[in-house]
C-alpha positions in Angstrom: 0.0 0.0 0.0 1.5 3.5 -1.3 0.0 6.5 1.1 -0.6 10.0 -0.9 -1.6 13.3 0.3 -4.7 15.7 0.0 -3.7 18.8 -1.5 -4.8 22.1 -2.1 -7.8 22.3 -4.4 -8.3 18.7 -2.9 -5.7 17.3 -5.5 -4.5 13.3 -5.2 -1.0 12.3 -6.4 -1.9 8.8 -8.3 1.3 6.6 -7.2 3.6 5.7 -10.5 3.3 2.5 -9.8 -0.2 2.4 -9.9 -0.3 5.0 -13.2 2.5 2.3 -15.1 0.3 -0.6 -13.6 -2.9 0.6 -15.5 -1.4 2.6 -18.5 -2.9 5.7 -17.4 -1.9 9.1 -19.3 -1.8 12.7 -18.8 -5.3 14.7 -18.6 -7.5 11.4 -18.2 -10.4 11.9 -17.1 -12.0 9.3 -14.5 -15.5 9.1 -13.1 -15.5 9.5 -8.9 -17.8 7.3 -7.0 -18.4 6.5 -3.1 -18.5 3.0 -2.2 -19.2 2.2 1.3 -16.1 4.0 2.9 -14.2 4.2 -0.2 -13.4 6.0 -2.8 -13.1 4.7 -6.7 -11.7 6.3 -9.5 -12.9 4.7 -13.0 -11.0 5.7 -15.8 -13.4 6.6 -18.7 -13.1 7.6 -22.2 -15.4 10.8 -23.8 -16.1 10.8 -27.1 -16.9 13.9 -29.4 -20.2 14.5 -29.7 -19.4 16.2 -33.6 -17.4 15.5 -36.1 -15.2 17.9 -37.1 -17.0 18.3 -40.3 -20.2 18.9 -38.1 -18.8 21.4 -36.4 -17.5 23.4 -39.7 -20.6 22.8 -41.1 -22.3 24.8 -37.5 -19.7 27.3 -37.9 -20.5 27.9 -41.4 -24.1 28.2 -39.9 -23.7 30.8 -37.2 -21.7 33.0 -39.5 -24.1 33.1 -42.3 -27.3 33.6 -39.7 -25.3 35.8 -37.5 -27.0 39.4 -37.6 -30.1 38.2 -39.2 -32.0 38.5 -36.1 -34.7 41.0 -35.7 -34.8 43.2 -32.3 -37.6 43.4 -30.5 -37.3 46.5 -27.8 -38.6 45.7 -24.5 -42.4 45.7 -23.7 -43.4 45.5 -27.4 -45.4 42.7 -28.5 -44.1 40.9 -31.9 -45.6 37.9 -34.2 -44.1 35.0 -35.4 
């Protein structure tokens, strides 16, 4: 058993042992849980939610629709 320390902004150094042990890599991301009286970390993977061609196809959206909007001043009553 390997001890580690809580530190400020209630960070955890992950022992190298355990990081060579389980392949783990710089900036993953794992999902916290409470089990009983202890803590488990589950590394997870995120996936994209766009493609990148999506999200040149959205850009390419916003920039053709931005200032097409019509403003309506406060209190005034508008149709659809």
């Amino acid at each position: 058993m390997t001890i580690t320390k809580l530190k400020a902004k209630n960070q955890l150094t992950i022992p190298s042992a355990v990081v060579k042990r389980l392949h783990l890599k710089m900036d993953e991301l794992f999902a916290v849980d409470i089990e009983d009286n202890y803590i488990r970390l589950t590394p997870v993977k995120v996936e994209p939610r766009y493609t990148a061609e999506e999200l040149k196809a959205i850009d390419h959206i916003v920039e053709t629709e931005k200032g097409k909007a019509k403003v309506i001043k406060p209190g005034k009553s508008f149709k659809f």
